[in-house]
PAVEXFI-106063 format. One line per field, with one value per residue (C-alpha): residue number from 1; x, z, y; residue in three letters. Coordinates in pm, 1 decimal. Layout:
<rs>
zamar <- [NUM ...]
x <- [X ...]
z <- [Z ...]
y <- [Y ...]
vovex <- [ALA ...]
</rs>
This chain:
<rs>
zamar <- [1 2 3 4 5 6 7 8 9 10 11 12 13 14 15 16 17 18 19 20 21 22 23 24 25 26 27 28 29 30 31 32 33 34 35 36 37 38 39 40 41 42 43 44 45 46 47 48 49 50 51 52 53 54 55 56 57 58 59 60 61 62 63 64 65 66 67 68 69 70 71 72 73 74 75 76 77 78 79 80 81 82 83 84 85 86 87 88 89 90 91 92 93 94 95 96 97 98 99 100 101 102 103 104 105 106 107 108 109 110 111 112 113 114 115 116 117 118 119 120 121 122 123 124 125 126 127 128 129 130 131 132 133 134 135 136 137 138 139 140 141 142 143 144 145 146 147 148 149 150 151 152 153 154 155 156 157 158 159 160 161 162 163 164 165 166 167 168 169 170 171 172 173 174 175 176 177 178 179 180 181 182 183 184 185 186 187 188 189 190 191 192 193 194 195 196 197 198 199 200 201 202 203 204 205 206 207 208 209 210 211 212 213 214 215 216 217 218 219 220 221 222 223 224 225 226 227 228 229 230 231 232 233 234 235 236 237 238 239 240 241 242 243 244 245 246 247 248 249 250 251 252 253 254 255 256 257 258 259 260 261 262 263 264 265 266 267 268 269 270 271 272 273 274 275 276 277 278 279 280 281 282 283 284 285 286 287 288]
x <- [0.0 100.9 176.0 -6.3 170.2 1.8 242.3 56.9 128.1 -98.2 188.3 314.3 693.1 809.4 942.6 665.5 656.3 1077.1 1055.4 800.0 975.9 1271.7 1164.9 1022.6 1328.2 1523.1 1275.5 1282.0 1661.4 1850.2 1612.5 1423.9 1088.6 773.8 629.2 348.4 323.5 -25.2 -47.0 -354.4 -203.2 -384.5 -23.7 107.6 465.1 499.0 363.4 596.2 911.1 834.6 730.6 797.5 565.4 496.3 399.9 149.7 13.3 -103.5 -232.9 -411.7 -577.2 -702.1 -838.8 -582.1 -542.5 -707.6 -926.3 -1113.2 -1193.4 -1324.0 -1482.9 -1675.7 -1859.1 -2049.7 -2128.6 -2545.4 -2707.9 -2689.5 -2403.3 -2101.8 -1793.7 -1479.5 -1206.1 -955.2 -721.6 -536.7 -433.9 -422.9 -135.8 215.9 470.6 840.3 810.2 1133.9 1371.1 1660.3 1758.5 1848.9 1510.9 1260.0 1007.4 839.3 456.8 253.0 -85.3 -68.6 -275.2 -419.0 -429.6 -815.9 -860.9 -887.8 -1162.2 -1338.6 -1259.2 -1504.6 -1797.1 -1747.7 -1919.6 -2233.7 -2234.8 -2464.7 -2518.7 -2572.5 -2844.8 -2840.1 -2613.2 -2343.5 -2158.1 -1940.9 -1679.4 -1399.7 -1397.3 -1419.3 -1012.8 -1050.5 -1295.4 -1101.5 -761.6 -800.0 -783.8 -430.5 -247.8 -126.5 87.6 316.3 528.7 483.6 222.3 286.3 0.7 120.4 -161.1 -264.5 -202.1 -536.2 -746.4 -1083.5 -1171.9 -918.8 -693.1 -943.6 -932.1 -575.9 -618.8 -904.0 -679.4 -373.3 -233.8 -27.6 93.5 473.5 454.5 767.4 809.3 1072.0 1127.1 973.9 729.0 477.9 547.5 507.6 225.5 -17.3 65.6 -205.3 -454.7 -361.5 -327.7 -642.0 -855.6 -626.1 -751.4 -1095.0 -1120.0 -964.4 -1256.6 -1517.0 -1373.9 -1300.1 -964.1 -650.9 -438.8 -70.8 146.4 461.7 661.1 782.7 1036.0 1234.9 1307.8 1545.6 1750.3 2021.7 2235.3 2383.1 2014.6 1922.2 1563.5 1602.5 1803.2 1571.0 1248.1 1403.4 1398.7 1072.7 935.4 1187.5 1043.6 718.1 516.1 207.2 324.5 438.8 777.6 1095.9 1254.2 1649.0 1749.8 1735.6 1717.7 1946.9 1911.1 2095.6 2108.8 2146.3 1842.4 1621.5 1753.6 1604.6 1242.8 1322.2 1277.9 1549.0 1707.6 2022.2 2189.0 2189.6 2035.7 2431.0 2417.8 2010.8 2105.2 2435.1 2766.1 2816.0 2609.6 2291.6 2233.9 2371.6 2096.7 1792.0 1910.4 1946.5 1579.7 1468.2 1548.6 1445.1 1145.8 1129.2 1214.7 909.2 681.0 721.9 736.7 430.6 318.1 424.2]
z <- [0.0 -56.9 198.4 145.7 319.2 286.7 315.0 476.9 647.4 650.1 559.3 233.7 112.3 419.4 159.0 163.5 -234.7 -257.3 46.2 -152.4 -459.1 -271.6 -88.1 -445.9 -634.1 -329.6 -257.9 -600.1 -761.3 -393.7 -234.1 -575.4 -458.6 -683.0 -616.3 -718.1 -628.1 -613.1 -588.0 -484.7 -442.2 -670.7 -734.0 -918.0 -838.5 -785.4 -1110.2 -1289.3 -1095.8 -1229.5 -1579.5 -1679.7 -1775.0 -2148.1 -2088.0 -1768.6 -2017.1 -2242.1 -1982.6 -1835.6 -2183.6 -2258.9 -1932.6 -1802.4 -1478.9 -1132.2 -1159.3 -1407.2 -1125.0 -911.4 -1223.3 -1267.0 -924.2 -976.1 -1322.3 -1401.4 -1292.0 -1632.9 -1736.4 -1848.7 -1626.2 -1835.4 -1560.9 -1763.1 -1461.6 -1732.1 -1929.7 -1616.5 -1474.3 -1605.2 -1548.3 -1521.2 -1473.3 -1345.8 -1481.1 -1341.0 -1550.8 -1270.1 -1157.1 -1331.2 -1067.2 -1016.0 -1162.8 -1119.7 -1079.2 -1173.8 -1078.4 -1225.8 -1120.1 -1149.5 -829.0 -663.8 -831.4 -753.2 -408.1 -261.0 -478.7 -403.3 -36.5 -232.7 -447.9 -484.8 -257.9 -538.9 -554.4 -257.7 -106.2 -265.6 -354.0 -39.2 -121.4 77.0 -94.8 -488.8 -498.1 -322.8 -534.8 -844.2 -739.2 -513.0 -770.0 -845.0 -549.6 -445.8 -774.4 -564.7 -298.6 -206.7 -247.6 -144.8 -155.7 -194.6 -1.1 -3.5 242.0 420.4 572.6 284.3 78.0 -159.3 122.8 319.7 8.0 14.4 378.1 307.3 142.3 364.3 625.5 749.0 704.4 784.9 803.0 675.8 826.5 896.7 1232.8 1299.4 1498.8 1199.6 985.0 1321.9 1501.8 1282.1 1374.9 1665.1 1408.2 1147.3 1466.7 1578.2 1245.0 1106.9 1393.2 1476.4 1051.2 1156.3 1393.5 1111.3 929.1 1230.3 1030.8 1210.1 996.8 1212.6 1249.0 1125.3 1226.1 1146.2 862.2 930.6 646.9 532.1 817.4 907.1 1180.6 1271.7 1364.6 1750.7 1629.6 1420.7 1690.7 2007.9 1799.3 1704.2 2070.6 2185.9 1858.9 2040.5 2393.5 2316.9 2400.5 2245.8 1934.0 1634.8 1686.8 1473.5 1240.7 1320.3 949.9 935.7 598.0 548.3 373.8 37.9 -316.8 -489.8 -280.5 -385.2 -732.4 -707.1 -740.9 -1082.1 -1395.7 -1552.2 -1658.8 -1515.6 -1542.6 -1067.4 -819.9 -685.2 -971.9 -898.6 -488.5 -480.1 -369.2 -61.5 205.3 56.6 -135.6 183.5 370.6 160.2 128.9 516.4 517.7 301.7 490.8 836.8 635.7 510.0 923.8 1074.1 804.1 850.7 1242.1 1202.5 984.9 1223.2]
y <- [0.0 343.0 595.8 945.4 1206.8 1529.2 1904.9 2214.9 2506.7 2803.9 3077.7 3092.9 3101.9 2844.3 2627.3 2395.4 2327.1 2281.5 2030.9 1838.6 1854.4 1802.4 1446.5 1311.7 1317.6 1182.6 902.6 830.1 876.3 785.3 537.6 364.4 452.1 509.5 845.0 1039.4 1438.9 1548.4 1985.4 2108.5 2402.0 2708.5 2882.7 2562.5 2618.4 2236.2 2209.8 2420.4 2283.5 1969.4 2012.4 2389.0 2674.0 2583.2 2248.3 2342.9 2606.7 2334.2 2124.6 2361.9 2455.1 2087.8 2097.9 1861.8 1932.7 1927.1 2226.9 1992.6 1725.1 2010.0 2170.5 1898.2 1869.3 2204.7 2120.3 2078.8 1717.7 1557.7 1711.1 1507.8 1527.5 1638.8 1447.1 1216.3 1075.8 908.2 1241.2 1444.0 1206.6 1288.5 1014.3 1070.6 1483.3 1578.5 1752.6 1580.0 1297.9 1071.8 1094.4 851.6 758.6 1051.0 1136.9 1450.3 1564.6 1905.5 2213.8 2532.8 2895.1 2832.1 2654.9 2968.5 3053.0 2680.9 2608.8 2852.1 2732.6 2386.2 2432.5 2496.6 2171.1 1962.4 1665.7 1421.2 1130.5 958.1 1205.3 1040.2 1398.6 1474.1 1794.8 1660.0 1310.6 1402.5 1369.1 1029.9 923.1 1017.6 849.1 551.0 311.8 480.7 492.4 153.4 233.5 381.0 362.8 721.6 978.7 1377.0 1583.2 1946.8 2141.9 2541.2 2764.8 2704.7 2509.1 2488.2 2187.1 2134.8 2112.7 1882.0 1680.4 1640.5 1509.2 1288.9 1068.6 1110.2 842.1 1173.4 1543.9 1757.2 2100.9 2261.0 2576.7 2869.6 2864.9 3228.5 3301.2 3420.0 3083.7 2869.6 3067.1 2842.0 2526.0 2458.1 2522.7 2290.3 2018.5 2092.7 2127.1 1798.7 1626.7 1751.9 1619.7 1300.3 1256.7 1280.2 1055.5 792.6 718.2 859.5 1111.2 1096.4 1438.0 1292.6 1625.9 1944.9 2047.0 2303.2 2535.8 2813.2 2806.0 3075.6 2890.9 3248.9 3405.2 3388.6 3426.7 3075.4 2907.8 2994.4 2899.4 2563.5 2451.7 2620.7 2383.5 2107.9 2126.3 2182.3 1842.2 1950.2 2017.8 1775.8 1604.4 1836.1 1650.8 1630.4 1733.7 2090.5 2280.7 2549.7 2872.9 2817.1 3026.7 2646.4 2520.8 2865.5 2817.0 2512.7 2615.7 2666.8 2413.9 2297.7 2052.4 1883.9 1550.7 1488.1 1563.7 1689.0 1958.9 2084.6 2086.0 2174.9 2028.6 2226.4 1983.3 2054.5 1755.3 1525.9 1752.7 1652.0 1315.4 1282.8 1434.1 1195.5 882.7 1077.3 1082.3 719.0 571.4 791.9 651.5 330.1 378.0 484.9 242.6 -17.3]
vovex <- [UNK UNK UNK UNK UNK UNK UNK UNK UNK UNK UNK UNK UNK UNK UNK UNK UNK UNK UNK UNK UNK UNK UNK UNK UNK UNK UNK UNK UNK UNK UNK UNK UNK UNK UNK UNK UNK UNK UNK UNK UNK UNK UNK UNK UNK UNK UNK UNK UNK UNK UNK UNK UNK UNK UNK UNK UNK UNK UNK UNK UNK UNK UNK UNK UNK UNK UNK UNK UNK UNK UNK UNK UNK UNK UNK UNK UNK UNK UNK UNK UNK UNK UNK UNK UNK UNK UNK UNK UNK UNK UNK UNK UNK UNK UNK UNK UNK UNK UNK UNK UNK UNK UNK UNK UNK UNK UNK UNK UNK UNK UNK UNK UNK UNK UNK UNK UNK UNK UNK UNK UNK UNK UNK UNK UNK UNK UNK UNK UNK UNK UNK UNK UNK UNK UNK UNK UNK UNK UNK UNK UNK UNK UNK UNK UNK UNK UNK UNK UNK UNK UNK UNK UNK UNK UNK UNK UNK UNK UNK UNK UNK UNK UNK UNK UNK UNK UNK UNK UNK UNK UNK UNK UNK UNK UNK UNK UNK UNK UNK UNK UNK UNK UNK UNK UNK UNK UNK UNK UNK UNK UNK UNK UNK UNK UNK UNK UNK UNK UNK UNK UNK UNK UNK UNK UNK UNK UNK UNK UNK UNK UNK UNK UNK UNK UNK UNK UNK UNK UNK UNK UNK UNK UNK UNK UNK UNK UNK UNK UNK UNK UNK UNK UNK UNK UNK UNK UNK UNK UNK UNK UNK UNK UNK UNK UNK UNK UNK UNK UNK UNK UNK UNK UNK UNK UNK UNK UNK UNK UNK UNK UNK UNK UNK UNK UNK UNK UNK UNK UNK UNK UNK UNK UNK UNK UNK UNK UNK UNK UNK UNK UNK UNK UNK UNK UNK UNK UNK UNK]
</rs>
C-alpha cells in the first residue's frame, strides 16, 4: 500500500513546495521509490518545478489538470464530467535525468476561483456527492501504484486542502522557524484532527520540517527549541534545511543531469538526502 503524506502550512513562502519537490526526487533517484506528487495548491509552483511553464500552459488549456476534477462537481445534474485521470497524470516529470520515478498531478491557477464554490455543491443522488472526498474518489484506484504519495496542499485550511487530507495516512509542516510561519501550527493540529474525527480514520502528524535556516540568527536558533520542547506540538525533524542560493535556485525548472548539480555540492544535497530517509524511518514507524 502506498503511503499518502500530505504538506501544509498556513503561511506561504516556508518552503513547503521545494521540500515536496525536494523528498520526491530523493525518494525516487537515492532510495528507488515510486512516487506520485499530487499539488492542490492554486499557485502551481509544484507544477511548474516539475514540468515547466509551457507544458502546464497546455495542460491547463485541454483541461488537463485538477481544476477539471473540481470543475466537474459544480457542473449541471446531467451534465457530463470532463475528468480524464489518465491524461491528467504525467509520469516521469522531473527535470533531473536521474530521476525517473516521479509522476505529477498538476494544478491550475483556477482553483482559486473553484474552491469557494465547491461548499455549495450539490449533494448528489443519494447524497453520494461529499466535497472533501471528490479527490478520493477520483484516485483511489491509483495509489497503491506507488510507494509514495505527497500531496502538496494550499495555504489554508478549505476543501481542496481537506481533500488532500481525506486521502492522507499523514501530514509535515515545513516551516521557517519564525514566529509568523510557526504561530499556525495549533490550528492545522487541531482542524487535522478535529477532521480526523469525522472521518473515524486517524491522519498521524509525522513532524515538522524546518526550512530556510540561518544557523547564525538567535531568532532561528531559540524557535528551534521552543518547537523542540514543546510536548504539544508535532515532533521536529532532526534534518534541518538550510538557507541556500542552490536550494532557492532550485524552485526553478530545468534541466540537469543529478540531483548533486540541482542541490548543490556544498552539504545541501547530503541535507535533503538525510531528510529523506528521516522521512522514510518515521513513516514506517508509524506504519508499524
Amino acid at each position: 500500500m502506498a503511503h499518502v503524506i500530505a504538506t501544509i502550512n498556513l503561511k506561504g513562502g516556508v518552503g513547503k513546495t521545494t521540500t515536496t519537490v525536494a523528498l520526491a526526487e530523493f525518494l525516487s533517484s537515492e532510495f528507488g521509490k515510486k512516487v506520485l506528487v499530487i499539488d492542490l495548491d492554486p499557485q502551481t509552483n509544484l507544477t511548474t518545478v516539475l514540468i515547466g511553464e509551457e507544458r502546464w500552459e497546455m495542460l491547463n488549456n485541454a483541461g488537463y489538470t485538477l481544476h477539471t476534477l473540481f470543475l466537474d462537481a459544480l457542473r449541471a445534474e446531467g451534465e457530463l464530467a470532463r475528468f480524464d485521470l489518465d491524461k491528467t497524470l504525467q509520469r516521469g516529470v522531473s527535470p533531473v535525468r536521474e530521476v525517473r520515478s516521479v509522476d505529477l498531478l498538476p494544478s491550475s491557477l483556477d482553483l482559486i476561483d473553484v474552491q469557494d464554490r465547491l461548499a455549495s455543491m450539490s449533494s448528489g443522488r443519494f447524497y453520494s456527492n461529499n466535497p472533501t472526498d471528490l479527490l478520493w474518489r477520483a484516485v483511489k484506484r491509483t495509489l497503491d501504484d506507488y510507494d509514495y504519495v505527497l500531496v502538496d496542499c494550499p495555504p489554508n485550511l478549505g476543501i481542496v486542502t481537506l481533500n488532500g487530507l481525506r486521502i492522507a495516512d499523514g501530514y509535515i509542516i515545513p516551516t521557517i522557524p519564525d514566529v509568523l510561519s510557526t504561530y499556525g501550527i495549533p490550528q492545522i493540529q487541531g482542524r487535522v484532527r478535529a477532521f480526523a474525527d469525522d472521518l473515524q480514520e486517524p491522519i498521524t502528524e509525522l513532524g515538522i520540517v524546518v526550512t530556510k535556516y540561518r544557523s547564525q540568527s538567535t531568532l532561528h536558533n531559540n524557535t528551534i527549541r521552543r518547537l523542540r520542547g514543546d510536548d504539544s506540538l508535532p515532533p521536529v525533524f532532526d534534518t534541518v534545511i538550510p538557507e541556500a542560493n542552490s536550494i532557492a535556485a532550485s524552485a526553478e525548472h530545468a534541466e540537469t543531469s543529478t540531483l548533486r548539480q540541482k542541490y548543490g555540492y556544498g552539504g545541501q544535497f547530503d541535507v535533503f538526502r538525510g531528510l529523506a530517509r528521516e522521512f522514510i524511518q518515521q513513516v514506517d514507524e508509524e506504519a508499524a
